[in-house]
C-alpha positions in Angstrom: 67.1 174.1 173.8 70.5 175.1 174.7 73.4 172.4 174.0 74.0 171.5 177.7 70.3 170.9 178.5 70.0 168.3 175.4 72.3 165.4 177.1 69.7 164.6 179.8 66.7 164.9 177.8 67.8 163.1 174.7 69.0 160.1 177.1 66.3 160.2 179.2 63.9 160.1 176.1 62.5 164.0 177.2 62.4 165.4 172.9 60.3 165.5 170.8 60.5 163.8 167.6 62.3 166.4 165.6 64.8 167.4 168.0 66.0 163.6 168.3 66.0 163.2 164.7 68.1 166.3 164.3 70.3 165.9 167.3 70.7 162.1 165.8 72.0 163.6 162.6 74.9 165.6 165.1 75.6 162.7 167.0 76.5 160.4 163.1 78.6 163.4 162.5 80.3 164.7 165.8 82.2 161.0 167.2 83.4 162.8 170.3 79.6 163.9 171.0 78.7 160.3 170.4 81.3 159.3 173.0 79.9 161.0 175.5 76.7 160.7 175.0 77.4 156.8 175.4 78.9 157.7 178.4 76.0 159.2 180.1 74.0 156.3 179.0 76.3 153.7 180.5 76.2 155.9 183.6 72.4 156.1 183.7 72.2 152.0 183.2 75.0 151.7 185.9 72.8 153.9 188.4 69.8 152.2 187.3 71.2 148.4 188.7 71.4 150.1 192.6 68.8 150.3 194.8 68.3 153.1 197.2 70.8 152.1 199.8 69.4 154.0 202.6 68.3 151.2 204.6 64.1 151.5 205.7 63.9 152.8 209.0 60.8 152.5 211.7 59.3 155.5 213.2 59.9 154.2 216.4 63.7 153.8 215.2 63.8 157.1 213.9 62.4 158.5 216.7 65.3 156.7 219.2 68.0 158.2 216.4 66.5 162.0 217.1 66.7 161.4 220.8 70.3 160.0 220.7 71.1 163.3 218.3 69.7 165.4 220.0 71.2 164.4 223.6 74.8 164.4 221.5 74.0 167.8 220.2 73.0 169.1 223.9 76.0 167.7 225.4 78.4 169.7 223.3 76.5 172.5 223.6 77.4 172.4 227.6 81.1 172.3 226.8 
C-alpha cells in the first residue's frame, strides 16, 4: 500500500490487522502524521453529522424542472 492510499483506509477502518498495528506504531512515532491523521478523522465525523442536502424531489417535479430547462435552453439557442 502506497503512503497516500493508507489515510482513507486506516480511518475508514479498510486494513487488515497487521497493517494497522504497524501503521499504529508510525503514527506513536511521527506527531505531525498523527496530526493529520486526526484531522481527517475530525473531518470524516464533521461530514458524518450532515445529511444529504439535496432536497427529495417528485417525478412529477422533476419532470416540470426538465421542461422549464429545456424551454430556457431552447430559448437561447434562438438568440
Amino acid at each position: 500500500m502506497s503512503h497516500p492510499d493508507w489515510w482513507v483506509d486506516y480511518v475508514e477502518d479498510e486494513m487488515d490487522t497487521k497493517s494497522k498495528n504497524l501503521w499504529r506504531l508510525w503514527l506513536k512515532n511521527s506527531p505531525k502524521d498523527q496530526e493529520l491523521l486526526d484531522s481527517l478523522t475530525e473531518v470524516k465525523h464533521m461530514l458524518l453529522k450532515f445529511q444529504d442536502p439535496s432536497p427529495q424531489i417528485s417525478e412529477d417535479q422533476m419532470s416540470q424542472l426538465h421542461d422549464r430547462i429545456m424551454a430556457e435552453v431552447e430559448q437561447r439557442e434562438s438568440w
